[in-house]
C-alpha positions in Angstrom: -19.6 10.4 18.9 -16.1 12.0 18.5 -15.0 10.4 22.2 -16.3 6.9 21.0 -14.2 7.1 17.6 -11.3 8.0 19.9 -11.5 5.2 22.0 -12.2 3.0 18.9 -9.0 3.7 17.9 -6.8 3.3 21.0 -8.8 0.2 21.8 -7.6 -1.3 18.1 -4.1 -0.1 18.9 -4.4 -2.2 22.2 -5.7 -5.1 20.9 -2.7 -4.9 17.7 -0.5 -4.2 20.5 -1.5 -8.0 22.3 -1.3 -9.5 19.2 2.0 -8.4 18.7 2.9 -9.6 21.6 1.8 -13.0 21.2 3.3 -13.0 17.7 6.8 -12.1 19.0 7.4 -12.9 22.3 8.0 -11.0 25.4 8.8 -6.9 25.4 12.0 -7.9 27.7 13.6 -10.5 25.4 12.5 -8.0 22.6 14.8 -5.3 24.3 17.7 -7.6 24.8 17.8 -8.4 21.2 17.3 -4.6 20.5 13.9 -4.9 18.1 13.3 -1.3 18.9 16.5 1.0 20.8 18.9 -1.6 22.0 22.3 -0.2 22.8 24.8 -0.9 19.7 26.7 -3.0 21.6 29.1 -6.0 20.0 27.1 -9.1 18.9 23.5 -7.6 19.5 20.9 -8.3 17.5 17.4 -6.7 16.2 14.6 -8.3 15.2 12.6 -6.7 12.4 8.7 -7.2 12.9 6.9 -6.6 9.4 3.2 -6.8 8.1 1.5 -6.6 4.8 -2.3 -6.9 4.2 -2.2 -9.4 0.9 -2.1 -13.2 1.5 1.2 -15.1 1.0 0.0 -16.3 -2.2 0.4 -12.5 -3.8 4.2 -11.1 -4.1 4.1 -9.0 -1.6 4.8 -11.6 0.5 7.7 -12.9 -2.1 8.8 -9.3 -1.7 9.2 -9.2 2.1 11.0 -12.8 2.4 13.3 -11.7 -0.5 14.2 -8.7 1.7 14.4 -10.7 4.8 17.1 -13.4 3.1 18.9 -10.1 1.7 18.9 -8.0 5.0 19.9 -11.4 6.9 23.0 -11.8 5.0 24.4 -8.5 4.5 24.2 -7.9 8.0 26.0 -11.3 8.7 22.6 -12.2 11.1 22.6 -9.4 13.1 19.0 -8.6 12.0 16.6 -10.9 11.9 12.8 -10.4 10.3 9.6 -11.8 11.6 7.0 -11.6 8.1 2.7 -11.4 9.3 1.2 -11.5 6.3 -2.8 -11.5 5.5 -3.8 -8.6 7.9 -2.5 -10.6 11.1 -1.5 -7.6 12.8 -4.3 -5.4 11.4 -5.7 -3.5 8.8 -3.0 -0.9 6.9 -3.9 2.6 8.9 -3.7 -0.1 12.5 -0.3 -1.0 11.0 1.0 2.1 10.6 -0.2 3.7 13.9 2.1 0.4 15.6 4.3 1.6 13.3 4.6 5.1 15.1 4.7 4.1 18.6 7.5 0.8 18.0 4.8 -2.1 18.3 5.8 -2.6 14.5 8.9 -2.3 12.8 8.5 -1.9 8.7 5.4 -2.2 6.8 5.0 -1.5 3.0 1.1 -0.1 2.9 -0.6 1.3 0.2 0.0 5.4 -0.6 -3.3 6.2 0.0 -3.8 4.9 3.8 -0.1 6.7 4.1 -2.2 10.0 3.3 -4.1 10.3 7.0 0.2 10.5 8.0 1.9 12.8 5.5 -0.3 14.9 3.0 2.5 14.6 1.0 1.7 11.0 -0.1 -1.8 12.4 -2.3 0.4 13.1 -5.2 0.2 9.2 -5.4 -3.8 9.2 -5.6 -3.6 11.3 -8.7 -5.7 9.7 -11.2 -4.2 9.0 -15.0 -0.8 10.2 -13.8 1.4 7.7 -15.1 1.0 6.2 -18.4 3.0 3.2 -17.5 5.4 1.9 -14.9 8.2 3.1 -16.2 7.6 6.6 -15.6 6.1 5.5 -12.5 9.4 4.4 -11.7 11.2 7.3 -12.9 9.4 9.5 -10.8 9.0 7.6 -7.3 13.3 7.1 -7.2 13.8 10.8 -8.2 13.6 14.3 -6.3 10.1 13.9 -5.8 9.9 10.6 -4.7 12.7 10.9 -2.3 10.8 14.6 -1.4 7.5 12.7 -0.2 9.3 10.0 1.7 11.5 12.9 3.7 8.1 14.3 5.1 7.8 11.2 7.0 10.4 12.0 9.3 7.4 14.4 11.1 5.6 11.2 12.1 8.0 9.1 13.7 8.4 7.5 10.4 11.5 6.8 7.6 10.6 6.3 4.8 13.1 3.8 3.0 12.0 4.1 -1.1 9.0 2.5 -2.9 7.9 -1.2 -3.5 5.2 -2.0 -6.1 1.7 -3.1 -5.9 0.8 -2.1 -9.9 -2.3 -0.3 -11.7 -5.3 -0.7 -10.4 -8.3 -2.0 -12.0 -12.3 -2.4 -12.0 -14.2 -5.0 -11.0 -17.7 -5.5 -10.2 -20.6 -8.3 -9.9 -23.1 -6.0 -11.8 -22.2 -5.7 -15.2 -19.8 -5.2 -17.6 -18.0 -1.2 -17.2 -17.7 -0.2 -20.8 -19.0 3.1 -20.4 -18.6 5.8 -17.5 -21.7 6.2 -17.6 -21.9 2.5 -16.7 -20.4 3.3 -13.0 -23.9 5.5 -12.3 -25.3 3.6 -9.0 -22.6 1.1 -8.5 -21.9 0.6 -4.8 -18.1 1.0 -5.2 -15.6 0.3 -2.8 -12.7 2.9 -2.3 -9.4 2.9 -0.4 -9.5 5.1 3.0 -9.1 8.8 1.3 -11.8 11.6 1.1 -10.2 12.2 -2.2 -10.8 8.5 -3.5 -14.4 9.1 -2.6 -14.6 12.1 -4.1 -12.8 10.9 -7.0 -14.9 7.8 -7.5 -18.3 10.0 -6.6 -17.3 11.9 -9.4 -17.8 9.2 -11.9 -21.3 8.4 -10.5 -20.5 5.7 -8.5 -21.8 5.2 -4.6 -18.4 5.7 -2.9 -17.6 3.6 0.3 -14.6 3.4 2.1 -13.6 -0.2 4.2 -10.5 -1.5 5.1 -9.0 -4.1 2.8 -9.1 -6.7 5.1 -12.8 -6.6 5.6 -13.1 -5.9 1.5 -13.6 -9.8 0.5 -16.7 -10.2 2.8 -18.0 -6.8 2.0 -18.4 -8.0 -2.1 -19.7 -11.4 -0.9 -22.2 -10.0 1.6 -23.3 -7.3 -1.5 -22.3 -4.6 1.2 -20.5 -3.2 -2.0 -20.9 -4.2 -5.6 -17.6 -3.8 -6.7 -13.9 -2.2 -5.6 -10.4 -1.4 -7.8 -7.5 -3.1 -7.2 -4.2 -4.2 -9.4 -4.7 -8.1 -11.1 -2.3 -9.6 -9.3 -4.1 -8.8 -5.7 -7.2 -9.6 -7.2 -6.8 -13.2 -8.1 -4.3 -13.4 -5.0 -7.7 -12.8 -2.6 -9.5 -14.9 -4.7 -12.2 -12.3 -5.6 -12.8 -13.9 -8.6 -15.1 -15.6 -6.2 -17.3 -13.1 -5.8 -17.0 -10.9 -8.8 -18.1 -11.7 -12.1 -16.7 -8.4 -14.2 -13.5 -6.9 -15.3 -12.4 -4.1 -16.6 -8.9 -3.0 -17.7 -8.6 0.8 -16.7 -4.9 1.1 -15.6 -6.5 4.8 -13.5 -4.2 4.8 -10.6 -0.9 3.3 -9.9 -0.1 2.3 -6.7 3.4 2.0 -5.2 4.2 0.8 -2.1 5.8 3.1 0.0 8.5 1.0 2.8 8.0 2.0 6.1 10.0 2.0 9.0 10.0 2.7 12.4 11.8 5.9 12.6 13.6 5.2 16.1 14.3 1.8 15.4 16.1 3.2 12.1 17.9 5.3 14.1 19.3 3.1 16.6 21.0 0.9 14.3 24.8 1.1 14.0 25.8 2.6 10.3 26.6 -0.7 9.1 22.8 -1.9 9.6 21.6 0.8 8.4 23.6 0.4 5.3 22.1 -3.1 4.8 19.0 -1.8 5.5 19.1 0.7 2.8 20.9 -1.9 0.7 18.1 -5.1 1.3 15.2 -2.4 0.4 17.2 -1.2 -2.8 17.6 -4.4 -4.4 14.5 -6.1 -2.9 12.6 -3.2 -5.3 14.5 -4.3 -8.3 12.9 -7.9 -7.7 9.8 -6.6 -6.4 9.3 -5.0 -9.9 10.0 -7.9 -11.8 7.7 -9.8 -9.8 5.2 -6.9 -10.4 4.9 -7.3 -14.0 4.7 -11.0 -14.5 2.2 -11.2 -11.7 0.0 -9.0 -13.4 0.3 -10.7 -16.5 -0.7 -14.3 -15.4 -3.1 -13.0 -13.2 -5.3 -11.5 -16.0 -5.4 -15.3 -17.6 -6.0 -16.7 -14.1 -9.5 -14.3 -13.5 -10.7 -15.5 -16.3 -10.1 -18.9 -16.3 -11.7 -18.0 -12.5 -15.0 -17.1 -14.6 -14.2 -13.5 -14.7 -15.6 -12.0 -17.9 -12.9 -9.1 -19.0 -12.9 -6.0 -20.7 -10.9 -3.0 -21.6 -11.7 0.4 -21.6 -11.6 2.3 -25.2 -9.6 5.2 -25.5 -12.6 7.3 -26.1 -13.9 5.9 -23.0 -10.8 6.0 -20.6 -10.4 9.8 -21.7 -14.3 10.6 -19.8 -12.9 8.6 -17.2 -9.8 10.5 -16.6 -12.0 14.0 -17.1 -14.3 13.2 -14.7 -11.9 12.0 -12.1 -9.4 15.3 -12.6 -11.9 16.7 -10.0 -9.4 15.7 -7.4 -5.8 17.8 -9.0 -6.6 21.1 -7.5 -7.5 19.8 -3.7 -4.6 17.6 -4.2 -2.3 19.9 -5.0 -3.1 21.8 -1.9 -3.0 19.4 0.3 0.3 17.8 -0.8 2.0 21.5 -1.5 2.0 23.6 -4.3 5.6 23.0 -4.6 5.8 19.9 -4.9 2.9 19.4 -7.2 4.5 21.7 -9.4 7.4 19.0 -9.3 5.7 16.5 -9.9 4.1 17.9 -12.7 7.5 18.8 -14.4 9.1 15.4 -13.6 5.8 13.3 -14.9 6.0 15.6 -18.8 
C-alpha cells in the first residue's frame, strides 16, 4: 500500500509537471527568460508562474493580478507573471510540491496544507486564537510570523509574508448548527491536517479530509454533509448550491502564507528581489481590504443564494472552543515549544 501511495504522488507531480508545461511553454525558452536560475545578465527576464485553488470570481485572484501589475512595474518588466487560478495546476499540497522542485514559482495556499512542509505553520490551525483580524494581523507581520515563514527556508521554500483568506465558517445541508451538540454525526469535511480531524472529531463530527478542489462535488454527491470555509470563498464556489445552512463561528482564521520558490528567489538580482518583497508588501495591504468587504457582501449574497444563516451564541461558541482546545498541547509540540510560547505572549 505504502509503494502505491508513493507512486500516487510522483505520478500527480508528473502529470502537474505536463500541465505546466502546456500552460507555459517550453523548459528552453523558460531558461532563456530565466523563470527558474537564469544568469543575472543585462535585459533578462523571469517569468513568475503562480497558482491559487479559488475561482477568479473570489479575491484571491484580485490579489494575485494586483501583485502582478505591482511586481511588473517596479521591476520596469523584467518580471513577468503567468496567474492559474481554480486548481489548474492542481490541488494546494500538488502545488506546493511543484513548488519545491521549480515546476512552480509562488503560490499563496492555505496554512494548514503548508503543515505536511514546516510544522511550524500548526500555530495557524489553532482554534479561537484570534478574536479578530486585527490581532491576526498583529501577530502574522511580527516575530512570530516572520519566525514561521524562516523555517521554510529547510524546504526549498521562502516564505515572503502573509495574504488573507479570513475566518472560517460552518456550513452544512443537514440542519441548522446552534448547538455543539448539533455537529454529533455530521459528515464534516476538513482541510488536509491530522489535527483538523482531530479537532473537528472532537466536536462529534465525522471528520474527512479531501482536497478543495474535489470539495464542491464531494457536498453535491453527499460524500460529506458539510465543510468550513471563510464567506467570501463560500459564495465564490457557489456552494450555496449545495448547502442549505450557515453558521457564523469565526473558529479559525486563515492567512495565506506567499510562497516562493526558494531558488528562483535566490537567483534574482537585488533589485528584483526588492520588488519582489515590495509587490507582496503592498499587495497584502490591498489584499486585506479586499478581505473584509468580501466577507461582508458575501454573507448577504448566501442568503439571497437560499442559505438560511445563523450565529453562534456566546454560550455556545465557548463549548465550541473547549472542545476543540484538544489540539493546543500536540500543537505546541509539533510547531516548538518556543515558539508556541511566543505566540502565546504576542496573541495576550
Amino acid at each position: 500500500m505504502l509503494k502505491m501511495k508513493k507512486w500516487g504522488v510522483l505520478l500527480g507531480v508528473l502529470l502537474l509537471t505536463v500541465v505546466l508545461a502546456a500552460c507555459g511553454g517550453s523548459d528552453s525558452k523558460k531558461k532563456e527568460e530565466g523563470s527558474a536560475s537564469g544568469n543575472n545578465s543585462k535585459g533578462q527576464t523571469y517569468v513568475i508562474k503562480a497558482g491559487h485553488a479559488a475561482s477568479e470570481e473570489h479575491f484571491a485572484q484580485d490579489t494575485f493580478v494586483k501583485f502582478k501589475e505591482l511586481v511588473e512595474k517596479k521591476s520596469d518588466g523584467k518580471i513577468k507573471v503567468e496567474i492559474y487560478p481554480n486548481g489548474q495546476v492542481g490541488g494546494e499540497r500538488e502545488m506546493i510540491e511543484a513548488l519545491q522542485i521549480g515546476n512552480l514559482t509562488m503560490a499563496a495556499p492555505s496554512s494548514s496544507v503548508v503543515t505536511a512542509f514546516s510544522p511550524s505553520m500548526f500555530l495557524w490551525d489553532l482554534p479561537f486564537l484570534f478574536k479578530d483580524a486585527a490581532i491576526a494581523h498583529e501577530v502574522l507581520d511580527g516575530e512570530v510570523g516572520k519566525q514561521v515563514l524562516a523555517d521554510l527556508d529547510g524546504v526549498g521554500i521562502k516564505g515572503l509574508g502573509y495574504w488573507e483568506n479570513g475566518f472560517r465558517h460552518i456550513m452544512n445541508d443537514k440542519k441548522p448548527i446552534e448547538t455543539l451538540e448539533d455537529m454529533k454525526g455530521l459528515k464534516f469535511r476538513t482541510l488536509e491536517s491530522q489535527q483538523q480531524i482531530k479537532m473537528w472529531n472532537a466536536t462529534g463530527a465525522n471528520a474527512t479530509p479531501i482536497a478543495f478542489t474535489e470539495l464542491y462535488s464531494a457536498l453535491q454527491q453527499g460524500t460529506v454533509d458539510g465543510a468550513e470555509s471563510p464567506l467570501a470563498l463560500m459564495y465564490a464556489q457557489k456552494f450555496q448550491e449545495v448547502q442549505k445552512y450557515l453558521t457564523k463561528s469565526g473558529h479559525l482564521y486563515s492567512p495565506w502564507p506567499v510562497l516562493m520558490n526558494k531558488d528562483f528567489y535566490n537567483s534574482l538580482p537585488d533589485v528584483l528581489k526588492k520588488a519582489v518583497d515590495e509587490a507582496v508588501e503592498e499587495t497584502k495591504v490591498e489584499n486585506r481590504k479586499l478581505s473584509a468587504a468580501d466577507e461582508e457582501k458575501s454573507l448577504k449574497l448566501l442568503e439571497e443564494g437560499g442559505m438560511k444563516y445563523n450565529e453562534l451564541s456566546d454560550e455556545e461558541k465557548a463549548k465550541f472552543q473547549e472542545a476543540m482546545k484538544v489540539v493546543y498541547p500536540e500543537i505546541s509540540k509539533l510547531a516548538g515549544e518556543e515558539v508556541y510560547e511566543k505566540l502565546m505572549d504576542a496573541v495576550k
